[in-house]
C-alpha positions as CSV (number, residue, x, y, z in Angstrom):
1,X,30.2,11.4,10.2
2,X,28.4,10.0,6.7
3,X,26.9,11.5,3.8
4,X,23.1,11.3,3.3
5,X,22.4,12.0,-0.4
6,X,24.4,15.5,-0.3
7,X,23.8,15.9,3.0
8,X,25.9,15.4,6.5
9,X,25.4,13.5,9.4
10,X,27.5,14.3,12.2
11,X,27.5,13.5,16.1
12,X,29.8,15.6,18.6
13,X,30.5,13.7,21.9
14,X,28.8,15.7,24.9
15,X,25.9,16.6,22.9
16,X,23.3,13.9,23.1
17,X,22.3,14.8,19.5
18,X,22.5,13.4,15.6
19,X,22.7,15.9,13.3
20,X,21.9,16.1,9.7
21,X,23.4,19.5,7.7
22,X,23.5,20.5,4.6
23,X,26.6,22.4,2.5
24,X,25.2,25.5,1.5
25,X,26.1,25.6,-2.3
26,X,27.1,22.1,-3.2
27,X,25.7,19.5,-5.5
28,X,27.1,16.3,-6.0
29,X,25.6,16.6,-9.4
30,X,28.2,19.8,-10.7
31,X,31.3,18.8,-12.0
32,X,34.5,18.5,-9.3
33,X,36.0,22.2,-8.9
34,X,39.8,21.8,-9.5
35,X,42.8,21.7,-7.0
36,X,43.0,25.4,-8.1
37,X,39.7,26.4,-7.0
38,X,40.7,25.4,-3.4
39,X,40.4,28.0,-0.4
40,X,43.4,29.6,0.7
41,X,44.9,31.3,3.4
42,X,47.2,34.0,1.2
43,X,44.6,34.7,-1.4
44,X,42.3,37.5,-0.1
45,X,39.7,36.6,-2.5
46,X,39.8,32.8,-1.6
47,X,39.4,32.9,2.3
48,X,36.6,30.9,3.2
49,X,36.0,27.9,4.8
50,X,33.9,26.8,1.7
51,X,34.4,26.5,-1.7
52,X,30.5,26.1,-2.7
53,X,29.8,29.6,-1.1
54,X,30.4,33.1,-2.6
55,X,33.2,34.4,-1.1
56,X,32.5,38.0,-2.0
57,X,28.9,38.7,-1.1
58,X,27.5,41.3,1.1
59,X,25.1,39.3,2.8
60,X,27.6,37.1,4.5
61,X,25.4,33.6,3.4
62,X,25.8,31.0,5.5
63,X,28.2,27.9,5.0
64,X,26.4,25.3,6.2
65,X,23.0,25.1,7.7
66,X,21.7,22.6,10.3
67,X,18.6,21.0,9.1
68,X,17.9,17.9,11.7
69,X,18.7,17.0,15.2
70,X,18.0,13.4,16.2
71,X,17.8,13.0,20.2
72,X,19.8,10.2,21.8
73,X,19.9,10.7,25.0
74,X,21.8,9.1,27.8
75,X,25.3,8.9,26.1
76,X,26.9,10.8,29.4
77,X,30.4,11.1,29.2
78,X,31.0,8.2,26.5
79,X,33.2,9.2,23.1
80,X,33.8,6.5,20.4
81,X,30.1,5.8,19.6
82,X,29.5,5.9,16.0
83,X,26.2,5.8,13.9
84,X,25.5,4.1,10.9
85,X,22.8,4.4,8.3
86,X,21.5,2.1,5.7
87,X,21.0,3.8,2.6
88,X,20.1,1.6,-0.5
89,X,18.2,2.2,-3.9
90,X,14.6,0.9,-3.9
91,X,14.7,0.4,0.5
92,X,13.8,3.0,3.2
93,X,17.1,4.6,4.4
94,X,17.5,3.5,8.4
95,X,19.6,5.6,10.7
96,X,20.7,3.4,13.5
97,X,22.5,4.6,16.6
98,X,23.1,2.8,20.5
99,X,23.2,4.7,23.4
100,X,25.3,3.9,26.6
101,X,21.9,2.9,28.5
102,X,21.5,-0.2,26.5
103,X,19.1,1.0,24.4
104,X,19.6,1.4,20.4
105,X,17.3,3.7,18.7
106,X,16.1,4.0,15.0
107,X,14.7,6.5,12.2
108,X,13.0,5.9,9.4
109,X,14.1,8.6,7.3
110,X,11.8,8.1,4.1
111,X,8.9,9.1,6.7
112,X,9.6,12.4,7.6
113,X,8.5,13.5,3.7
114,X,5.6,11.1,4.1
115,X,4.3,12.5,7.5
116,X,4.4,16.6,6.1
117,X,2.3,15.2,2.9
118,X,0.0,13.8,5.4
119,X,-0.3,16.5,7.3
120,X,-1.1,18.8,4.5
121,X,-3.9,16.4,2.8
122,X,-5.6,16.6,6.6
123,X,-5.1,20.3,6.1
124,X,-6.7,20.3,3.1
125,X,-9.8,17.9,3.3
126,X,-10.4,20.2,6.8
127,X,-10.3,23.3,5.0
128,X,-12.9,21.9,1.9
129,X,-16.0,19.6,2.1
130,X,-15.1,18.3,-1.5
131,X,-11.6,16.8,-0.5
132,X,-11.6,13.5,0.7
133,X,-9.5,13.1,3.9
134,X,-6.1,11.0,3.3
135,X,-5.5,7.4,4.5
136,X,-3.3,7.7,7.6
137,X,0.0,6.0,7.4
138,X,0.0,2.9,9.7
139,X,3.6,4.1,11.6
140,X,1.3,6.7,13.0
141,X,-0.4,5.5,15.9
142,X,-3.4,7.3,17.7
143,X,-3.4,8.1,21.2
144,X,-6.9,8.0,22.6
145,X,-8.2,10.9,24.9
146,X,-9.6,9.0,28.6
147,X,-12.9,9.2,29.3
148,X,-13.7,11.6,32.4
149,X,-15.1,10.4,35.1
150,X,-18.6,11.7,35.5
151,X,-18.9,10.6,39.4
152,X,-15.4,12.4,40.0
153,X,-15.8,15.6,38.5
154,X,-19.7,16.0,40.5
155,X,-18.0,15.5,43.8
156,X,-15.0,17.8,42.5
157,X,-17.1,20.8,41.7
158,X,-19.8,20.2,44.1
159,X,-19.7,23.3,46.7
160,X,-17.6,25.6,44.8
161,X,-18.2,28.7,43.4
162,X,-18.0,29.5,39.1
163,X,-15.1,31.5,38.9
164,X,-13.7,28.0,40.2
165,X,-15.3,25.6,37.9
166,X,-14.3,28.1,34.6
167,X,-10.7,28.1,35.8
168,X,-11.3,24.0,36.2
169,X,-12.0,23.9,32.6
170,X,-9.9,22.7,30.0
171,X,-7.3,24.5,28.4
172,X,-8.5,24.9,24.8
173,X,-5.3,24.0,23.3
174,X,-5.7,20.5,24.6
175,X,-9.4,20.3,22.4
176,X,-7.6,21.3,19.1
177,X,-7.5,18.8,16.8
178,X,-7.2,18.2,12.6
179,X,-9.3,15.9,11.3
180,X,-9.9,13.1,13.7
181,X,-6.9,13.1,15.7
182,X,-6.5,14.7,19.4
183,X,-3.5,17.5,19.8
184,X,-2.1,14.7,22.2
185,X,-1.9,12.2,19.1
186,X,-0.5,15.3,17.1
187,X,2.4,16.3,20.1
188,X,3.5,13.1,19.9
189,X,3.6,12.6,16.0
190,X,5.6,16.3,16.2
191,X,8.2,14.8,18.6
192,X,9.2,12.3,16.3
193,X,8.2,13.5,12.7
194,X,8.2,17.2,12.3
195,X,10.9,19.0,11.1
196,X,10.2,22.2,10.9
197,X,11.6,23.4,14.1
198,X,15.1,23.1,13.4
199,X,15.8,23.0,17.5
200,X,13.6,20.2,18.3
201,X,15.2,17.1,19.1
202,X,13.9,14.4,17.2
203,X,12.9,11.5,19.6
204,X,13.5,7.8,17.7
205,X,10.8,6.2,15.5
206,X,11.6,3.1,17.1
207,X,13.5,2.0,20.2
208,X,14.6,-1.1,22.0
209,X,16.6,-2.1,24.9
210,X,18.0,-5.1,26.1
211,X,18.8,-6.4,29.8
212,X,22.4,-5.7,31.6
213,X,24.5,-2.8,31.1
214,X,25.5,-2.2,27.6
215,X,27.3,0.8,26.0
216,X,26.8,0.8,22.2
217,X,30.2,1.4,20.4
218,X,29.6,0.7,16.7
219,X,26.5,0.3,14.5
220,X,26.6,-1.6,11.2
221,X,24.3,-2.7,8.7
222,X,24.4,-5.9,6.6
223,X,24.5,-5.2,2.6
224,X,21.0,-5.8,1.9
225,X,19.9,-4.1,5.4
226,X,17.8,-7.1,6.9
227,X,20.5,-7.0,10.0
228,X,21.9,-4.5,11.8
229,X,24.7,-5.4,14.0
230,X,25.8,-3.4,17.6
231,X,29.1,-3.7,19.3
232,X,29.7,-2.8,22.6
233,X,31.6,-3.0,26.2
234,X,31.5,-6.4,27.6
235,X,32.8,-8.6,24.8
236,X,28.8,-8.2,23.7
237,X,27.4,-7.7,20.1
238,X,23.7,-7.6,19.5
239,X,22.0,-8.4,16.3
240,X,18.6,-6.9,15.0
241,X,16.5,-8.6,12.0
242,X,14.5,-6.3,10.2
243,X,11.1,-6.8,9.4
244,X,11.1,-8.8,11.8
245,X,7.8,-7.7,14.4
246,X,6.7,-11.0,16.4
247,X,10.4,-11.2,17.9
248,X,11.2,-9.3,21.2
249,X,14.0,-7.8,19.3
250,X,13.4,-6.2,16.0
251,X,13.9,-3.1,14.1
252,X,11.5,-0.9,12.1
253,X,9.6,-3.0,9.5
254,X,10.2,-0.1,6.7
């Protein structure tokens, strides 16, 4: 577990998943509640789980609310495998996180508010002539739609009847785009960047695996973040320089 700002991030073994909550109520910027303030379990009035949340209320409010989920996948039946994110004034925060498939994954975290203020300046400029379209951040790559084969589609439709070729044609949800960009260029920017759908799983902004069988057991970060260091099984540690993008081996250049 580790604090994000006032935020939590937490991983349960068995779940494949990062997740990011927040305490419903609490501000690291209100003064500390005294030892008296505390829940308790022979005070009617003080039974709850949480300080920061009305205790009396009709509505029940919720606790704590799930905001995130960040995928890592292949983690099977492994327990000790701890996270770690960089978090430092003036630098991109850098969640960091090795599965048991010798693969350590990363997120950018500063991007997920840049790639919503994107999305709404495309909105925008789409909905009104006068607004310019925004520049598109260059973490966002573009997936290009193939060309169809002209020769191939003839000999495909050639001796059947119409109700065939209008049940042949594309499904109109794979033509949507905004601005200039495909819906498969925007599918896979949702996979990794939106975060509205609090039960997506978040797939990694960036990925890399090494050779051999290695089982990530601890992620840690240098002071000033330009290394992140992964211990695992084997008597094996691997080392990632960031900014680093020529190498084989690097993490996000954020």
């Amino acid at each position: 577990m580790a604090f994000f700002g006032d935020l939590i991030l937490s991983r349960a073994c068995h779940e494949d998943s990062i997740v990011l909550w927040r305490i419903e109520g609490f501000s690291s910027d209100d003064p500390v509640p005294s030892p008296a303030d505390a829940p308790t379990t022979y005070d009617p009035n003080k039974q709850t789980r949480s300080y920061y949340t009305p205790i009396l209320s009709p509505e029940r409010p919720a606790h704590f609310t799930r905001l995130l989920q960040f995928h890592t996948p292949d983690c099977g039946v492994q327990f000790f495998m701890r996270f770690r994110i960089f978090h430092a004034p003036g630098k991109h925060p850098i969640l960091a996180f090795a599965n048991a498939k010798s693969r350590t994954f990363f997120w950018d975290m500063s991007r997920f508010l840049a790639y919503s203020q994107y999305i709404k300046e495309l909105e925008n400029a789409q909905a009104s002539k006068d607004v310019p379209p925004p520049q598109k951040p260059y973490w966002l790559p573009v997936k290009k739609e193939k060309k169809p084969d002209t020769a191939a589609a003839k000999l495909r439709i050639s001796g059947v009847d119409k109700e065939s070729m209008v049940s042949a044609s594309p499904d109109p949800e794979s033509v949507t785009s905004l601005g200039q960009h495909n819906q498969k260029t925007l599918s896979e920017w949702a996979e990794m960047y939106e975060t509205t759908n609090l039960h997506r799983l978040i797939k990694p902004h960036k990925s890399v695996a090494v050779d051999g069988t290695f089982v990530g057991r601890q992620v840690s970060w240098s002071p000033g973040g330009e290394w992140c260091v992964v211990v695992g099984n084997n008597n094996r540690a691997l080392i990632y320089q960031r900014w680093v993008k020529d190498n084989k081996i690097s993490t996000p250049g954020a």
